[in-house]
N, C-alpha and C positions, 0 to 999 in steps of 0.2 A: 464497393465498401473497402475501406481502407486496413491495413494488416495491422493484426492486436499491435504489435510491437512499432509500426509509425505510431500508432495512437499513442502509444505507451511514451516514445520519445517527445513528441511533441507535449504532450502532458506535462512532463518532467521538464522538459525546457522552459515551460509555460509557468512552471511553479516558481522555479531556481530564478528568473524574471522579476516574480511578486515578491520576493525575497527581503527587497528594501523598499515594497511600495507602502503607501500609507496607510495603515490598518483601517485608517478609516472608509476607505475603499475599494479592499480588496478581502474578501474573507480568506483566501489562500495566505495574503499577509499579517491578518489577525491570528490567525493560529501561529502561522513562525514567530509574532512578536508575542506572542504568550508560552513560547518555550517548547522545548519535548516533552514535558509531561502531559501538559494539555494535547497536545498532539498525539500522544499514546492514548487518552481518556479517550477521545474522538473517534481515533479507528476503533479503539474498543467497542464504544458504543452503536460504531457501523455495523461492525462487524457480529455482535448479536441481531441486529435488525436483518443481517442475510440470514441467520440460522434461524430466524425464527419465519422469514418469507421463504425460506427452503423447507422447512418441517410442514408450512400450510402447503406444497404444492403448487402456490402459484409463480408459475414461469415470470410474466412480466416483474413481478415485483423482485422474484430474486434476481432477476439480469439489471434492474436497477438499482438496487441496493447494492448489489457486488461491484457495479460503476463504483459507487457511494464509498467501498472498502478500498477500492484499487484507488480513486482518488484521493483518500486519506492515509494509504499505505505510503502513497509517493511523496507527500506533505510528510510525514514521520521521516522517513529517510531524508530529505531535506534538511530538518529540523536536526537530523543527529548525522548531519555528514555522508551518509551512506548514499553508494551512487547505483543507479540499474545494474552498470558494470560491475559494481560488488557483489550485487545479488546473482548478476548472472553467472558469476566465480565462484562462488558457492555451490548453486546449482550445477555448473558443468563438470565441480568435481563429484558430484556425485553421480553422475548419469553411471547406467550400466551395472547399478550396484544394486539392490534387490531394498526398500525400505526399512526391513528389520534388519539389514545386514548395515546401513548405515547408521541407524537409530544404537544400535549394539556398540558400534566405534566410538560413539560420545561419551559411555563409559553410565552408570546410574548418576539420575540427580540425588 
């Protein structure tokens, strides 16, 4: 089985690809040509379908549905520029730091 992170680049390259294909035959490219918004609405809406197959307990549907987020997380970043690399920069500045202690640095909403 191949490591979350080839998946992950492949994915992403797979996406950044459909980028300019023709909406009409690619659903990766119907969401980029219908904007970020749409694209935010979509993971949104994945992303309640894992909490609500994570609250049932059932393993399959939340490993599929979570596919379902992580695939529409990568189409959102696309859509608004943002690259793994950016995500990863993010994440590696926080490594090592306890989560309330980096939640506390952002300051209240």
């Amino acid at each position: 089985m191949p490591q979350f992170s080839e998946t992950l680049d492949r994915l992403a390259a797979t996406i950044a690809a459909r980028k300019g294909a023709d909406p009409a035959t690619s659903w990766t490219a119907k969401l980029l040509s219908e904007g970020p918004e749409r694209c935010a609405r979509k993971f949104g809406e994945e992303a309640v379908e894992a909490v609500i197959a994570a609250v049932s307990g059932d393993k399959d549907a939340t490993a599929s549905e979570s596919a379902d987020v992580i695939y529409h997380l990568l189409v959102l970043l696309a859509a608004t520029g943002v690259s793994l690399d950016d995500v990863a920069a993010k994440l590696q500045a926080r490594e090592g730091r306890s989560g309330l202690e980096e939640k506390a640095s952002r300051g209240a909403p």
